[in-house]
C-alpha positions as CSV (number, residue, x, y, z in Angstrom):
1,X,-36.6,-27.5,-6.7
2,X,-39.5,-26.5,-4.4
3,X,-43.1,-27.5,-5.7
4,X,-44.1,-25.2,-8.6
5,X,-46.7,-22.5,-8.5
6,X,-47.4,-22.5,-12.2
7,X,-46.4,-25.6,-14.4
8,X,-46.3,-24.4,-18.3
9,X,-46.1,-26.5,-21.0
10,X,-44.2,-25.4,-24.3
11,X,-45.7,-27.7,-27.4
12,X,-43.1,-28.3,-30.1
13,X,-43.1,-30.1,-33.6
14,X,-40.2,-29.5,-35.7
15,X,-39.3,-26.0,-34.5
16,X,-36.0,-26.0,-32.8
17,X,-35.7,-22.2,-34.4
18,X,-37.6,-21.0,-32.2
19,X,-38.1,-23.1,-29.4
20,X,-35.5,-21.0,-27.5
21,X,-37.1,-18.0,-27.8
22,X,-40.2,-19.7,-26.7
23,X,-38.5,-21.2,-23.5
24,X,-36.6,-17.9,-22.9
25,X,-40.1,-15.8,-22.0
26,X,-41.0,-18.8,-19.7
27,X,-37.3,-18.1,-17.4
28,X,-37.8,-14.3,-17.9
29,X,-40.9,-14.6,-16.1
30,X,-41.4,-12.2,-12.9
31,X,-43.0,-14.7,-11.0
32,X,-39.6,-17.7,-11.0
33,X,-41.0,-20.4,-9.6
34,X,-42.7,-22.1,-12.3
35,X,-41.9,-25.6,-13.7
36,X,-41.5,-25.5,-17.7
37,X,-41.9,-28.9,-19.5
38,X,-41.2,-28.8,-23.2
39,X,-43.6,-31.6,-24.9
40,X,-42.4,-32.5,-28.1
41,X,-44.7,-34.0,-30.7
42,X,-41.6,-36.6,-32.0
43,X,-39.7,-33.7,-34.1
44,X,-37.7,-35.1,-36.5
45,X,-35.2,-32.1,-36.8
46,X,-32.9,-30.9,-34.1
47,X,-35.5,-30.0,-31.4
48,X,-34.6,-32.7,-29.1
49,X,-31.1,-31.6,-29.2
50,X,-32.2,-28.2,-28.4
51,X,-34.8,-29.2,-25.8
52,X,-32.1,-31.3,-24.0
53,X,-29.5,-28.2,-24.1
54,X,-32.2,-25.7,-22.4
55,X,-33.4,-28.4,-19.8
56,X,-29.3,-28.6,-18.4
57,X,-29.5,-24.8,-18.6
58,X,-32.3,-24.5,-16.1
59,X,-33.8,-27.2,-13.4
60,X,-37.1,-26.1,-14.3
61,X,-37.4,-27.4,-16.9
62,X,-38.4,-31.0,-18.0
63,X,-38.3,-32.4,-21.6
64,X,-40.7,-35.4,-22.5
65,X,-40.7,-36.7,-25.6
66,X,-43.8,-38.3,-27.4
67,X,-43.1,-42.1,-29.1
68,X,-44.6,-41.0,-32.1
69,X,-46.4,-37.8,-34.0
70,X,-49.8,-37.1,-33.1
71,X,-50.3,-34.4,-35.8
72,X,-51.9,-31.9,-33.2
73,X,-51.4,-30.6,-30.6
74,X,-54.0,-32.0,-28.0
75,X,-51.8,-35.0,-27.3
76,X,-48.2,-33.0,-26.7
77,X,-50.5,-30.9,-24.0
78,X,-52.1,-33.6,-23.0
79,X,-49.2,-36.2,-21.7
80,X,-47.9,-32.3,-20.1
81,X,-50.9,-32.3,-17.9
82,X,-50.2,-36.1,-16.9
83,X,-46.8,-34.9,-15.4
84,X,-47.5,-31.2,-14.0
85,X,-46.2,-30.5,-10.4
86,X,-48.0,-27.0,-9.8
87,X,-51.8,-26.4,-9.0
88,X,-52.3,-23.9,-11.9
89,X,-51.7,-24.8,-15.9
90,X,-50.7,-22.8,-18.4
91,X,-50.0,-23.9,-22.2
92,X,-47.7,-21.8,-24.9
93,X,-46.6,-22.5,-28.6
94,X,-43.4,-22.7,-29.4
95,X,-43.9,-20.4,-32.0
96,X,-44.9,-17.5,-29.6
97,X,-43.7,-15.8,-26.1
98,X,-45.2,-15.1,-22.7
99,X,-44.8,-11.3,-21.9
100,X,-42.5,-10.9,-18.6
101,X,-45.2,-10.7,-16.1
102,X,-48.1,-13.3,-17.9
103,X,-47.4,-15.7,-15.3
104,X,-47.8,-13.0,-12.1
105,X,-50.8,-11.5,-12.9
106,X,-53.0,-14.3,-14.1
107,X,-51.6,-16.0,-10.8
108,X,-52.5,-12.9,-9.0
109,X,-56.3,-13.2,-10.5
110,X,-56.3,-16.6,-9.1
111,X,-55.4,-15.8,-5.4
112,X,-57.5,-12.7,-5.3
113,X,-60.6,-15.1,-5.9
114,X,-61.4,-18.6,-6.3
115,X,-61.8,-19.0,-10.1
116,X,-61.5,-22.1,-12.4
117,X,-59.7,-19.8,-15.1
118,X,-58.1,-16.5,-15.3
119,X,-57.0,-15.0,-18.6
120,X,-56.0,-12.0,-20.4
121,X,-55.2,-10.0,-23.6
122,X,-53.3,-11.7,-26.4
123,X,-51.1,-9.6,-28.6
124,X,-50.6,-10.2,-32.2
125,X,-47.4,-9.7,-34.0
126,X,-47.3,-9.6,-37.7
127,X,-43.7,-11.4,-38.7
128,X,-43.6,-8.9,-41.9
129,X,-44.2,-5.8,-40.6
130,X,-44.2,-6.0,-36.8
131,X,-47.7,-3.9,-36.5
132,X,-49.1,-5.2,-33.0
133,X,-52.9,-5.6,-32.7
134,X,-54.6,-6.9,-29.4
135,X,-56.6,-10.3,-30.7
136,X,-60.2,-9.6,-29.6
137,X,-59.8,-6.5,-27.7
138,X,-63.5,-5.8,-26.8
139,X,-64.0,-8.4,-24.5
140,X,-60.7,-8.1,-22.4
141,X,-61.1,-4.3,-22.2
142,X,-61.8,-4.1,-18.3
143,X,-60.8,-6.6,-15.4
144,X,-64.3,-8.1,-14.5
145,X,-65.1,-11.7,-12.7
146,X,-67.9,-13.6,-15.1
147,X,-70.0,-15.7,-13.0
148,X,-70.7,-18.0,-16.3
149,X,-70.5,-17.8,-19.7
150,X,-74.1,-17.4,-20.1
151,X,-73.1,-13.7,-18.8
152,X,-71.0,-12.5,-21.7
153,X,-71.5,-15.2,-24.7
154,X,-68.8,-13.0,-26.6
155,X,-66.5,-14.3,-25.0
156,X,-67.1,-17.5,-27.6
157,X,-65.1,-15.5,-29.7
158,X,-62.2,-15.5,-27.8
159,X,-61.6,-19.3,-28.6
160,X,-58.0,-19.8,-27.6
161,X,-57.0,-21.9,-25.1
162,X,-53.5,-19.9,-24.5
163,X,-54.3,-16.7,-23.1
164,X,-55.4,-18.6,-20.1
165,X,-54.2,-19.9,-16.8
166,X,-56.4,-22.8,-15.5
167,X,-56.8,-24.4,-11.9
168,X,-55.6,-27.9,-12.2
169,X,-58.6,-28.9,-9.8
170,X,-61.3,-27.7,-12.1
171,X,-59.8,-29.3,-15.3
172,X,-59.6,-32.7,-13.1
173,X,-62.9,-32.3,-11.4
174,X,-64.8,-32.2,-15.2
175,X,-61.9,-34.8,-16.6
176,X,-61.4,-32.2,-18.7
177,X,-58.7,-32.6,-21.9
178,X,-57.6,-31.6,-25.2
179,X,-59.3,-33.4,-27.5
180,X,-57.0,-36.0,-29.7
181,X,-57.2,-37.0,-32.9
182,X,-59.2,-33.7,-34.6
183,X,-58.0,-30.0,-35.6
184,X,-59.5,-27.1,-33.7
185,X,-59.3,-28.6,-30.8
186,X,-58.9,-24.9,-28.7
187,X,-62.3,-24.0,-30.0
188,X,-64.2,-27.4,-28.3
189,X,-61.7,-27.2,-25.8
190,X,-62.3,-23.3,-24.6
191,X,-66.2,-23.3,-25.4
192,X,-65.9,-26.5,-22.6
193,X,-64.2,-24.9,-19.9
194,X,-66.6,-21.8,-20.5
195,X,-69.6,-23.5,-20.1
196,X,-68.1,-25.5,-17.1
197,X,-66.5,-22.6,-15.4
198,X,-68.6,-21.3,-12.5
199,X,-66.2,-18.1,-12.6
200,X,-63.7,-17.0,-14.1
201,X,-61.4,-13.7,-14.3
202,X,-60.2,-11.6,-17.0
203,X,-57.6,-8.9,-16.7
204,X,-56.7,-6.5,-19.6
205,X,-52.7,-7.0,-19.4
206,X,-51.3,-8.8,-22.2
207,X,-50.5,-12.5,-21.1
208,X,-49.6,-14.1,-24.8
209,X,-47.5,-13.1,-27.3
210,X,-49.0,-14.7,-30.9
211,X,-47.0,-14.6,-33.7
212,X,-48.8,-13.9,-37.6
213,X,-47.5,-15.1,-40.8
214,X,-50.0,-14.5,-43.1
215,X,-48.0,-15.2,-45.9
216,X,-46.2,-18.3,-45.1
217,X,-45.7,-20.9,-47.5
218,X,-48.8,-23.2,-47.7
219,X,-46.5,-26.1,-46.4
220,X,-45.5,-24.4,-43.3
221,X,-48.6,-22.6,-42.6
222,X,-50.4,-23.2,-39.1
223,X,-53.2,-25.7,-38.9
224,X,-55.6,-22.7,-39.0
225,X,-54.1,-21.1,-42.0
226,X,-54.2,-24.0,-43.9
227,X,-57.8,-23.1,-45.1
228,X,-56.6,-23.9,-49.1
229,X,-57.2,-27.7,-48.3
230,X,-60.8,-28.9,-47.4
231,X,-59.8,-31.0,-45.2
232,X,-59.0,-28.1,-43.2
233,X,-63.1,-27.5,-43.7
234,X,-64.2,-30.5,-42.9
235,X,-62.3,-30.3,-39.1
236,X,-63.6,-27.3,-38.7
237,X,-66.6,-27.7,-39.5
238,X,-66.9,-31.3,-37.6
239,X,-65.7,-29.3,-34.3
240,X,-68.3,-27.6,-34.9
241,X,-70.8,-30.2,-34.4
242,X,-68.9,-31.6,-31.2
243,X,-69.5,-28.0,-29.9
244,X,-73.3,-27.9,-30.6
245,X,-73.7,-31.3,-29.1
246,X,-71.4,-30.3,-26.1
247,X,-73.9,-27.3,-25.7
248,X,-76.9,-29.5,-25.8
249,X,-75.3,-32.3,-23.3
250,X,-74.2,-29.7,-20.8
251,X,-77.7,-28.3,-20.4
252,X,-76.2,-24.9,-22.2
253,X,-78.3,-25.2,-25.5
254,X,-79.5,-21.6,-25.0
255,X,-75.8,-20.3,-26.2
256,X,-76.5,-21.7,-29.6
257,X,-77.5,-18.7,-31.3
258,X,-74.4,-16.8,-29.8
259,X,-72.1,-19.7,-30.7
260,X,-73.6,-19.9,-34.6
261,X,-73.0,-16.2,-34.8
262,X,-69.1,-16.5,-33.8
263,X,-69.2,-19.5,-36.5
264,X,-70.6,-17.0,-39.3
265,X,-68.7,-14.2,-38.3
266,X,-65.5,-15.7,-37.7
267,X,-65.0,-19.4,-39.1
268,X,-66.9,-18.7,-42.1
269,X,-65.6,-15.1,-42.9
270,X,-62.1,-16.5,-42.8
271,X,-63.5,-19.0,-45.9
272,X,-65.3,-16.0,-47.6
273,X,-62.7,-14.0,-48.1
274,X,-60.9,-16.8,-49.9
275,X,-63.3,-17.9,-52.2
276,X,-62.7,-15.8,-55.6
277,X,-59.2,-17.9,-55.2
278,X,-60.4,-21.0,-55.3
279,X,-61.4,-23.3,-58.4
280,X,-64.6,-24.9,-59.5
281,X,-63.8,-28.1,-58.0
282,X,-62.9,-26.9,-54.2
283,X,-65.6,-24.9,-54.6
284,X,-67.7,-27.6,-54.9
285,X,-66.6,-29.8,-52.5
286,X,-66.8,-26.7,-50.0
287,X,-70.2,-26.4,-50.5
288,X,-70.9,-30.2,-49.9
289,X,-69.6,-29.9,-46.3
290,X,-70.9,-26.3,-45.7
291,X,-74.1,-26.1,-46.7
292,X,-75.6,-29.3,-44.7
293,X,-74.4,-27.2,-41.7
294,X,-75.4,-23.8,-42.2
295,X,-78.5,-25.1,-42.7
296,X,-78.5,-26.2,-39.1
297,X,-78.0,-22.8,-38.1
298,X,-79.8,-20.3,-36.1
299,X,-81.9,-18.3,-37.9
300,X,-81.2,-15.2,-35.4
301,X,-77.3,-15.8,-36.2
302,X,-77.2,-15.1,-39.9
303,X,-79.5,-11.8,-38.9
304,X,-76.7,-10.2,-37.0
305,X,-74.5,-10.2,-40.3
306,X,-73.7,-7.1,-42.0
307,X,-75.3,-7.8,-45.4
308,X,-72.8,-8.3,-47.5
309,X,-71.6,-11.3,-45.8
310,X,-75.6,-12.4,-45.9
311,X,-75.2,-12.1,-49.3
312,X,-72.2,-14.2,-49.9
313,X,-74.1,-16.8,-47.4
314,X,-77.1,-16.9,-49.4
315,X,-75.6,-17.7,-53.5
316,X,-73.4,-20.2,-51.6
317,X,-76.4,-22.1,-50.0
318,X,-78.4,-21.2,-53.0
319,X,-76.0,-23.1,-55.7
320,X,-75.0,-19.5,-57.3
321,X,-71.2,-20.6,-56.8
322,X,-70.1,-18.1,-59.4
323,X,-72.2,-15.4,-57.9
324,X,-70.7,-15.5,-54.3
325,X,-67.3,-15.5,-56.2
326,X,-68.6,-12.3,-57.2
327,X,-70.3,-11.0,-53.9
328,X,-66.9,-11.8,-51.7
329,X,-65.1,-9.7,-53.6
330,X,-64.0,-6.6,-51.4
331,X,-66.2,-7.9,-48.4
332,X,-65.6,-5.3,-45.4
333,X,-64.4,-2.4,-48.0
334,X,-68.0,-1.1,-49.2
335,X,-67.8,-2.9,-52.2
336,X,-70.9,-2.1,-54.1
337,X,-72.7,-5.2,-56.3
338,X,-72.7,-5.1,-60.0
339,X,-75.5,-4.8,-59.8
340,X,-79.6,-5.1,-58.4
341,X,-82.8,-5.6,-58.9
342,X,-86.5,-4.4,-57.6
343,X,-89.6,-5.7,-57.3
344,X,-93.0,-4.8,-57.0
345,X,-92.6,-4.1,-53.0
346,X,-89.7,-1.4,-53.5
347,X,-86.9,-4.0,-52.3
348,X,-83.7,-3.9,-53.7
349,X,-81.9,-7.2,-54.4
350,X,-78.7,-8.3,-55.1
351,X,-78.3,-9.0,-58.5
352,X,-80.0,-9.6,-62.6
353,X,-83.0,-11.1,-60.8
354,X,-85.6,-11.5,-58.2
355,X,-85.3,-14.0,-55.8
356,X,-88.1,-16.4,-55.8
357,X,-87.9,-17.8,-52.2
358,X,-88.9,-16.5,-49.2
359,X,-85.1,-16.7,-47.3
360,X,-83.1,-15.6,-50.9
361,X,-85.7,-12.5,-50.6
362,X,-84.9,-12.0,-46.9
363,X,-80.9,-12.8,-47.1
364,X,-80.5,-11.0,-50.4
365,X,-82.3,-7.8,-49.8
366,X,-79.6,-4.8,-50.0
367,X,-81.8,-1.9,-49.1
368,X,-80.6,-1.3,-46.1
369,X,-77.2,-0.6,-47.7
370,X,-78.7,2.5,-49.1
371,X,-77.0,2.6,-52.3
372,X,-79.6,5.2,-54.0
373,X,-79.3,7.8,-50.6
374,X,-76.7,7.4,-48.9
375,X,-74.0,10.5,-48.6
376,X,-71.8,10.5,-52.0
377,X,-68.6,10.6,-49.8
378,X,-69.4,7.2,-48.4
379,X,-71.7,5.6,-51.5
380,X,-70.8,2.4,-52.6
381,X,-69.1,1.4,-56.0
382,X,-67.8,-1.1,-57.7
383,X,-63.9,-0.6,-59.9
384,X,-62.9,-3.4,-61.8
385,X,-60.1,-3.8,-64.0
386,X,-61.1,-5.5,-66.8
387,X,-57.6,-5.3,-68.9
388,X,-54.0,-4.2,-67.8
389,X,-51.8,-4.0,-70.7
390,X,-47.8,-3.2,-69.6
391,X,-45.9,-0.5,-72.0
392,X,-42.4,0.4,-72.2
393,X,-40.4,0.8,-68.9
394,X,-42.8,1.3,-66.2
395,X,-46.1,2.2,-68.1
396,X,-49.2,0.5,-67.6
397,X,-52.6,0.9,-69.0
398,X,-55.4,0.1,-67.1
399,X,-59.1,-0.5,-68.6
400,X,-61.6,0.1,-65.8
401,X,-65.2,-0.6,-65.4
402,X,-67.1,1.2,-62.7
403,X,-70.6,-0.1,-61.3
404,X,-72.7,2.0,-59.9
405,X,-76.0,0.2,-59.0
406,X,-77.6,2.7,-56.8
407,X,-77.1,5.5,-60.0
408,X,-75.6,8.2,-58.0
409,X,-73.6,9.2,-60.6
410,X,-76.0,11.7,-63.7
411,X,-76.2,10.8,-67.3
412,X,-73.1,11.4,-69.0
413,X,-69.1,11.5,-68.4
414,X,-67.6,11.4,-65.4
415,X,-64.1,12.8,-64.2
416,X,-62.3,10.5,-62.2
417,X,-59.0,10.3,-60.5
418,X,-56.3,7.5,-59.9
419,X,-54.8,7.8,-56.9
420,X,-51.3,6.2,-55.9
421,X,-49.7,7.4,-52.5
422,X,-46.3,5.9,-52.1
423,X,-43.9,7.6,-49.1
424,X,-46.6,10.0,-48.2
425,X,-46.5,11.8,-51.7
426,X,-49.8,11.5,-53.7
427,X,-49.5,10.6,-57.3
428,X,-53.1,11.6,-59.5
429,X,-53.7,10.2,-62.6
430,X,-57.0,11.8,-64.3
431,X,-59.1,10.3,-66.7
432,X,-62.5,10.0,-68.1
433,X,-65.4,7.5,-67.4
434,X,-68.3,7.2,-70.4
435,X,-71.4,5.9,-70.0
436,X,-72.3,1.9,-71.3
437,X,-75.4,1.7,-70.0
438,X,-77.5,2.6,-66.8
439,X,-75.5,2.5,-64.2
440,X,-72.2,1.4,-65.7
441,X,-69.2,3.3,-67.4
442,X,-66.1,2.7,-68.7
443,X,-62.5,4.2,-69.2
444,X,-58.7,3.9,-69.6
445,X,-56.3,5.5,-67.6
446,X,-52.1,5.3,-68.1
447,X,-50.0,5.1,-65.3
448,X,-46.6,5.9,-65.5
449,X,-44.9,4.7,-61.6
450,X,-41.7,6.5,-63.1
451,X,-43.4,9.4,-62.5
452,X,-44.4,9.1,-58.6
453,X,-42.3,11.1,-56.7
454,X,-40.6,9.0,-54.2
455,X,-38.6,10.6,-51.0
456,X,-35.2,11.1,-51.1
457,X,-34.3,8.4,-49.0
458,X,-36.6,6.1,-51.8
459,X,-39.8,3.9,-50.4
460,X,-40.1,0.3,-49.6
461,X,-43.6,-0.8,-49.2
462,X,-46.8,-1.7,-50.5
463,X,-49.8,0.2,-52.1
464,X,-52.8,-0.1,-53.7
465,X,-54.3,2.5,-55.9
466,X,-57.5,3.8,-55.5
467,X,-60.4,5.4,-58.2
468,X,-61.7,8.9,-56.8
469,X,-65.1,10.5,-58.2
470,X,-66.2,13.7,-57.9
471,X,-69.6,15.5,-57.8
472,X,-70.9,19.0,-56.7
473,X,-67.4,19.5,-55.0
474,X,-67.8,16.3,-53.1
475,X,-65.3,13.2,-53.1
476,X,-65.7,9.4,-53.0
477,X,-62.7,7.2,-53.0
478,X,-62.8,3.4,-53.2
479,X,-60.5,0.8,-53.9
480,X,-59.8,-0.9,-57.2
481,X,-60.1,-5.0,-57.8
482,X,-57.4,-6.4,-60.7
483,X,-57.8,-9.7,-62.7
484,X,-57.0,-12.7,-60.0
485,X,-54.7,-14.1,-62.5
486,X,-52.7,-11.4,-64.7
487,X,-48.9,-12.2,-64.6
488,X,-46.7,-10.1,-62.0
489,X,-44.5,-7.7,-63.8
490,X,-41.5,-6.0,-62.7
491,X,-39.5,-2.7,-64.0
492,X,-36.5,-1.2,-62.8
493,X,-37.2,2.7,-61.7
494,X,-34.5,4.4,-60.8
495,X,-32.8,3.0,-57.8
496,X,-36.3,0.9,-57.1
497,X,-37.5,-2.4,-58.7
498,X,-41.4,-1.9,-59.1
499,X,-43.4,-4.7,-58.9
500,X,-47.6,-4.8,-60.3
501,X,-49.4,-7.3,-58.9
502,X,-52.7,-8.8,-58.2
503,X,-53.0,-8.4,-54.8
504,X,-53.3,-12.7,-54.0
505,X,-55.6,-12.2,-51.0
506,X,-58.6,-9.8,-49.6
507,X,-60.5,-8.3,-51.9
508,X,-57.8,-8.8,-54.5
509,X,-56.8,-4.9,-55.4
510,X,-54.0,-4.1,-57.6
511,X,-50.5,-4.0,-56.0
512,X,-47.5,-2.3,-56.8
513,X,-44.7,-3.0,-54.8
514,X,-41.3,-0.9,-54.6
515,X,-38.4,-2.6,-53.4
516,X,-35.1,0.3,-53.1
517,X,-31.6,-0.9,-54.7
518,X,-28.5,0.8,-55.2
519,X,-27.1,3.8,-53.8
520,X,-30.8,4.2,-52.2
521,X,-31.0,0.5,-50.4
522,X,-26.7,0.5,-49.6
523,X,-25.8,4.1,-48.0
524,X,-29.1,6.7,-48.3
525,X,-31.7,4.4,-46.5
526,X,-29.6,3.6,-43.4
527,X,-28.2,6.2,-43.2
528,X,-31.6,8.1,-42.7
529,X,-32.3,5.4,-40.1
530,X,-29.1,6.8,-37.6
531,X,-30.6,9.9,-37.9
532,X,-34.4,9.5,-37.4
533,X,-33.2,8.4,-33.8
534,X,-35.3,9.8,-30.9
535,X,-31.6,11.4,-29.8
536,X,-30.5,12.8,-33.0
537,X,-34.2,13.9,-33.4
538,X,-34.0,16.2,-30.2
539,X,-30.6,17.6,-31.0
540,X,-31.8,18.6,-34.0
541,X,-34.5,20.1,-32.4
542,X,-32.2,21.9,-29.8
543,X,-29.9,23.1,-32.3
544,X,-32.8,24.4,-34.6
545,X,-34.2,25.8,-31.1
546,X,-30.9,27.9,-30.3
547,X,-30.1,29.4,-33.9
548,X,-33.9,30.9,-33.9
């Protein structure tokens, strides 16, 4: 084998599922000559079988085999980078892919200019539903050479140590490694090579293929996914603090307000939108190893927030545990509070009370979230279910509370609409809400999902109601948070098994799920797949076309 241009490491634990799809987008490549070691964190399944099979099908690729498990990954990449042949590094999971021509272009970015780094997009594949999204897409819109972090700190954001190819020179020149022994290594690893980077290149061509579960089981979830245990807190949070002593050691202290922001916005968010699943005690010991750092914090990062995740920030730093349970419910949907409060200044503030300290009155001052002015169309409100009761068959009966804090809606009743779309048909319950007290009414509405009209071919999917209001022939429609905790309950309807749910994650909405069976699932559904082919489509067309 001639000496490698590109060596790329393949990390493995336990996966030799996948693995071969893995290795298969490394000897798909465009550009061939590339060396391919597999680094295997001592599986105990039948990856070294499988590593050994695909190392005889190809001499380019090397297997090595760690003694013993790190329980990482920086080690496995690590003992790679020990034994690489080529001048430039690459590093994949074996749970993802290289697209055909990652290895070509980012090489290509190399020999145009000399760069310590060049990288690219990263495309994200949901395992459930196979929607593509590009991870981070802002900062890898437009090929561009950054001469230094310092000239585009977003790029913090984009943490991940895959989507790049690195010049083995400029990792050796700053001894720089993955760090062992401590999760999140990518995020102390990447914010290292940006700060040490005189320049590097980014191209807009997807280079790595990442591959979602969001709802594996918690044993088999990714490091990163594992945020139910708090020891998944304290490593992040502790690579945090190697990061902000890096920053300070490597004469780059000015980024700290940049890298605090990408904490709040992204580490922390991830946390936030958790919390209302969590119990007292997690809760608890979250807020022991959170709040001693977000104290440390720049106050210019929690300013370029949106508010509502200020808020949530605030009652967690505060003590108000029960109140940021509250306040991250429905963050990022225009989820109104329950309620606020005003003072003598004209300030509105999220919740019963004033705050009495000078941060609490800055952090949790909603006024800017216009609840009292803001178009009816997009005002904010709050629908909680506050009892779901299941009838016969597929009947339900919902009692919903509606909050409206900045009292948009007059005095009196108000018409109101449930709204269920499943298969594109819209399904509208009305019903009535009465007035409780100042800015908060109540009402029941029955929903009957035997009565949504489903397409012939049936529906498989998700959907989550929603409450419309109405007012001087405008509409607002906003979604609808269920008890965390009522039991799922399932009905037969039709040639469909319906399914209500809380939703388990996110804002927590209700969930009805509708799964076909029968006749509908056997013999209807596929055989409207043959025909909704792009070919069958056209003749169609053409036929149509010719008897007009």
């Amino acid at each position: 084998m001639t000496s490698p241009d590109v060596t790329v490491t393949v990390i493995v634990y336990n996966d030799a599922a996948r693995l071969p799809r893995a290795v298969a987008s490394l000897r798909a490549q465009t550009h061939a000559n590339i060396e391919i070691v597999i680094s295997d964190d001592h599986s105990t399944d039948d990856t070294p079988a499988v590593a050994r099979r695909l190392a005889a099908e190809d001499e380019r690729v090397r297997y090595i085999r760690l003694p013993e498990n790190s329980g990482g990954c920086s080690a496995p990449r690590n003992r790679a980078i020990e034994i690489a042949r080529a001048p430039y590094l690459m590093f994949l999971d074996s749970d993802d892919e290289l697209p055909p021509r990652a290895v070509e272009l980012l090489l290509a970015a190399h020999r145009e200019r000399e760069v310590d780094f060049t990288m690219g997009a990263v495309r994200r594949v949901r395992v459930d539903n196979g929607r593509r999204t590009t991870w981070m897409p802002h900062v890898v819109a437009e090929r561009r050479t950054v001469e230094g972090i310092e000239a585009d700190p977003r790029l913090l954001f984009e943490h991940l140590s895959t989507s790049k190819m690195y010049a083995r020179a400029f990792l050796d020149r700053h001894q720089l490694r993955f760090p062992e022994g401590i999760h999140y290594e990518d995020q102390l690893f990447s914010a290292q090579a940006y700060c040490l980077a005189k320049a590097f290149t980014i191209i807009p061509d997807p280079v790595y293929v990442w591959y979602i579960e969001p709802f594996a089981a918690a044993a088999s979830a990714s490091i990163s996914n594992q945020r139910h245990k708090i020891s998944n807190v304290r490593d992040r949070v502790h690579v945090q603090r190697l990061i902000d002593e890096f920053l300070v050691d490597s004469g780059h202290a000015g980024l700290r307000e940049d890298k605090d922001y990408k904490f709040l916005k992204h580490d922390f968010r991830m946390y936030a939108g958790d919390l209302p699943y969590r119990d007292e005690e997690w809760l608890a010991s979250f807020a022991d190893i959170m709040n001693p750092y977000l104290d440390t914090l720049s106050p210019g990062a929690y300013e370029r927030l949106p508010r509502p995740e200020r808020v949530v920030l605030e009652l967690l730093r505060d003590g108000r545990t029960a109140d940021a349970l509250v306040a991250a419910r429905g963050l990022g949907h225009g989820v109104a509070p329950r309620q606020v409060t005003t003072d003598g200044t004209g300030a509105a503030y999220w919740g019963d009370s004033a705050p009495a300290t000078d941060r609490a009155r800055r952090e949790l001052d909603v006024s800017d979230l216009e609840l009292d002015t803001r178009p009816f169309p997009t005002a904010q409100f709050r629908h909680e279910i506050t009892e779901l009761t299941a009838g016969a068959g597929a009947t339900l009966t919902l009692a919903i509370r509606t909050y409206d804090p900045g009292l948009r809606l007059p005095v009196g009743p108000q018409r109101a609409s449930l709204l269920l779309t499943p298969g594109k048909r819209r399904m509208t319950v009305p019903f009535r809400l009465d007035p409780v007290r100042p800015g908060v009414f109540e009402g029941t509405v029955q929903l009957d999902l035997a009565a949504a009209s489903l397409p012939v071919h049936g529906f498989e999917g998700v959907r989550h109601p929603v409450i419309r209001l109405a007012q001087q022939g405008l509409s607002n429609a906003a979604l609808l948070l269920a008890p965390l905790d009522f039991p799922a309950r399932t009905a037969r309807v039709g040639d469909h098994r319906v399914t209500v749910e809380p939703e388990g994650r996110n804002p927590g909405r209700l969930q009805i799920r509708w799964q076909p069976t029968g006749t509908t699932a056997r013999v209807i559904r596929p055989l409207v797949r043959r025909l909704d082919r792009p070919r069958v489509r056209s003749a169609v067309r053409l036929v149509s076309s010719v008897l007009r």
